[in-house]
Legacy VTK file of the C-alpha trace (Angstrom):
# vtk DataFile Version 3.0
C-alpha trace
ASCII
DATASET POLYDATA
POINTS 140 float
6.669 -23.900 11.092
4.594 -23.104 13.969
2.720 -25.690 15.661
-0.161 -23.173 17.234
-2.326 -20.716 15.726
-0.554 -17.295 15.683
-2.878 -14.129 16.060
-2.934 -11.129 14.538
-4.871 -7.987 13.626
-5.667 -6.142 10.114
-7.608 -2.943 9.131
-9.624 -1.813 6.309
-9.111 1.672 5.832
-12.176 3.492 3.585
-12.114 6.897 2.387
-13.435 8.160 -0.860
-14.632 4.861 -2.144
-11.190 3.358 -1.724
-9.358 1.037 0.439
-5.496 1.130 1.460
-3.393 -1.530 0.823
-0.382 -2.660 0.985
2.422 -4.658 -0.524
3.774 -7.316 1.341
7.574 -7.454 1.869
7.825 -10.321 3.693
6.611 -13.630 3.271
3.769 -15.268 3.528
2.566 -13.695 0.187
5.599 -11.495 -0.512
4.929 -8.906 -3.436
1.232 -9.624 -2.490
-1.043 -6.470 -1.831
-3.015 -6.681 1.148
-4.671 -5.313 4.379
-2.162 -3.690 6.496
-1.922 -6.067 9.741
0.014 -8.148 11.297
1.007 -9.911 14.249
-0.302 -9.485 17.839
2.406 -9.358 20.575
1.920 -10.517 24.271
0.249 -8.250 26.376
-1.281 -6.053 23.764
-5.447 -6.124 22.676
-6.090 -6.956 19.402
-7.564 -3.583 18.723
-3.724 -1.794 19.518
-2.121 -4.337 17.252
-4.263 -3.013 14.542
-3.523 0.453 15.377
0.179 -0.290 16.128
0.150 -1.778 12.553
-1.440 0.360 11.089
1.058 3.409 11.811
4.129 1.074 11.146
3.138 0.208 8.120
1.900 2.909 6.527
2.295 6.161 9.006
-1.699 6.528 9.398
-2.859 6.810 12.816
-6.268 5.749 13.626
-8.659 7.889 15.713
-11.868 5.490 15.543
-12.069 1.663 14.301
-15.031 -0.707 14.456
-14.804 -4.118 14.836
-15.372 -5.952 11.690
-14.950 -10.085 11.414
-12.445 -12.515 13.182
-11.121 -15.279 10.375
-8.859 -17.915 9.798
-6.209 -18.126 7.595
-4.292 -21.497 7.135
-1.636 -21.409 4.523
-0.814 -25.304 3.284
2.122 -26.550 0.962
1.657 -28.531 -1.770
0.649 -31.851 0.158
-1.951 -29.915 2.200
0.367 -29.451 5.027
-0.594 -26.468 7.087
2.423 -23.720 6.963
0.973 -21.176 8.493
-2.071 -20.392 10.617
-3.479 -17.125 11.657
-5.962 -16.097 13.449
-6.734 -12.565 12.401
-8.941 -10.157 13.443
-10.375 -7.183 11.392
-11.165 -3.461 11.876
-12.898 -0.809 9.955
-12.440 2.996 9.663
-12.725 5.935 7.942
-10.804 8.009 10.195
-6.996 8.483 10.390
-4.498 10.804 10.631
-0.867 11.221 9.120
0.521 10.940 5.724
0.606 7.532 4.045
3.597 5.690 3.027
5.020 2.570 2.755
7.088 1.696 6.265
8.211 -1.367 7.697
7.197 -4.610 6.080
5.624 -2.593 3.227
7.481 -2.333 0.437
4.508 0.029 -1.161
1.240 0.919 -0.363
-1.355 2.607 -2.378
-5.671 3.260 -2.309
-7.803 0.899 -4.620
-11.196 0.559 -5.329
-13.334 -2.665 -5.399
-13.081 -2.857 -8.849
-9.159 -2.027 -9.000
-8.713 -4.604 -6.238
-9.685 -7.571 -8.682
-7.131 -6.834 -11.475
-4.502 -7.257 -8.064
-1.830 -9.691 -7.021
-3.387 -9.584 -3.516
-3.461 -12.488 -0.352
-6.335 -14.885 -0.385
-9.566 -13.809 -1.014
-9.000 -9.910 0.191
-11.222 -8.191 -2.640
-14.053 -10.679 -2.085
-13.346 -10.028 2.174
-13.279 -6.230 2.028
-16.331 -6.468 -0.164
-18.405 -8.331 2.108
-16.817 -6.101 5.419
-17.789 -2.797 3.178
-21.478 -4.348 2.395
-22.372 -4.938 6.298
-21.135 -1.704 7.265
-22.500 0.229 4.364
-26.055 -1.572 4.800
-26.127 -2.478 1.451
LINES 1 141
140 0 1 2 3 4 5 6 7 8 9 10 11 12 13 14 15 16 17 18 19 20 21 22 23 24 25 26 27 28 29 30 31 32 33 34 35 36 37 38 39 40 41 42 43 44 45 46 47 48 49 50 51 52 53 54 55 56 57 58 59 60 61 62 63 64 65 66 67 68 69 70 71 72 73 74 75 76 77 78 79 80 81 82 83 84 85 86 87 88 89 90 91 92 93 94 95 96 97 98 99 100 101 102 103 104 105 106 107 108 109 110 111 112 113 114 115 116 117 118 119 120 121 122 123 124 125 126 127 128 129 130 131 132 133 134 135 136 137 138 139
């Protein structure tokens, strides 16, 4: 267990009224579908350890991505002990490149929409997340 906050980076990839995810293959939240992301090494922005991500997880380059939210999320056991604590910042696009596929820690990946998303296995609160991330950008 770590004793700081790690940080990390995510993306939400839209196209076609659907979002990519993918499913975990490493725990936290193994077998879990969820944004592809992870975490930030030393010396790189935030914004390349989303695109760096990105393209290891799945293949997909991006050419564009908007900022989207910064968020917290604390993982506890089943006394309330915090197990894990990220600090994870989100992009948006609609723009990338490549051929998608499941690489790295994704053991599959595959494109969902809102309404797909809620019948999912997927990390905390990611349908109700994406939602509100799709909303602001969308003006809705």
């Amino acid at each position: 267990m770590d004793s700081l906050p790690r940080t990390g980076a995510s993306v939400i990839v839209f196209q076609d009224q659907k979002v990519l995810l993918i499913k975990r293959g490493k725990e936290p939240y193994k077998g879990h579908w969820s944004l592809p992301g992870g975490s930030q090494e030393f010396g790189e922005t935030l914004k390349d350890c989303a695109k760096r991500e990105l393209k290891e997880e799945t293949g997909l380059e991006a050419s564009e991505m908007e900022f989207a939210a910064t968020r917290d999320r604390i993982h506890t056991n089943n006394r309330g002990d915090p197990q894990y604590h990220f600090v994870l910042t989100t992009y948006v696009t609609q723009s990338v490149c490549g051929v998608a596929a499941a690489n790295d820690d994704a053991i599959d990946i595959g494109w969902f929409t809102l309404e797909e998303m809620d019948g999912l296995l997927t990390t905390p609160e990611t349908p109700s997340f994406v939602a509100e991330v799709l909303t602001k950008i969308n003006g809705d």
